[in-house]
C-alpha positions as CSV (number, residue, x, y, z in Angstrom):
1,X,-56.5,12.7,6.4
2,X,-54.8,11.5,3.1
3,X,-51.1,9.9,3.2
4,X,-48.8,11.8,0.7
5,X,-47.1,9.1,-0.2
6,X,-45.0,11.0,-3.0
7,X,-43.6,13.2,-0.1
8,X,-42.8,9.9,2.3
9,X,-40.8,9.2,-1.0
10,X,-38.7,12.3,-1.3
11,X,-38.5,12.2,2.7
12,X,-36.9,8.7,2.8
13,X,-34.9,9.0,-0.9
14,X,-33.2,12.1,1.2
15,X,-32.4,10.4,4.2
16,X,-31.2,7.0,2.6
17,X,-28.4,9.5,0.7
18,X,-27.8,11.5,3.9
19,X,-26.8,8.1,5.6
20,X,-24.9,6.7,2.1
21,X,-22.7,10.0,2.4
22,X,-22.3,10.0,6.1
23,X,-20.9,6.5,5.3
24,X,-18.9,7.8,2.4
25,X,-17.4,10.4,4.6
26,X,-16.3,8.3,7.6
27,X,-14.4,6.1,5.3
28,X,-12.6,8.6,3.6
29,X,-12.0,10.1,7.4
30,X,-10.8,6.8,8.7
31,X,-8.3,6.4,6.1
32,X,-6.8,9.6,6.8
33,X,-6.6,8.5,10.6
34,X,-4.7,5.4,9.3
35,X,-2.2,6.8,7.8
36,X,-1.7,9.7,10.1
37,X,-1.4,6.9,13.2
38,X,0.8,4.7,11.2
39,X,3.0,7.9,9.6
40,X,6.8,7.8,11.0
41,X,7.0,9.3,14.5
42,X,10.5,8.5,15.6
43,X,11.3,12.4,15.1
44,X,10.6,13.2,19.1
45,X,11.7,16.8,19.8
46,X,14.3,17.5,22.7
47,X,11.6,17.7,25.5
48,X,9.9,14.7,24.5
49,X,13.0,13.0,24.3
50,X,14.2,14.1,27.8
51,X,10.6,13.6,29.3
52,X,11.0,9.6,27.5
53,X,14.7,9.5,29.4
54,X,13.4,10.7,32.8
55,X,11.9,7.2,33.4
């Protein structure tokens, strides 16, 4: 049995840009995390502020 090595190629060309754009995509994810986790949160609504109080 013969080794297609132009497949393996195509095979392993895929998967190294799979992984590049997974990595790609978790950045631009992470950043978005970031900021939302580091946005201003001081506005508490009424029960969040009496919930905060009750302690």
């Amino acid at each position: 049995m013969e080794i297609n090595w132009k497949i393996i190629a195509v095979v392993a060309v895929i998967a190294i840009a799979l992984v590049a754009y997974l990595i790609y995509k978790n950045q631009k994810d992470q950043d978005k995390v970031v900021k939302y986790f580091n946005a201003d949160t001081s506005e508490l609504t009424e029960e969040e502020e009496e919930l905060n109080n009750e302690r």
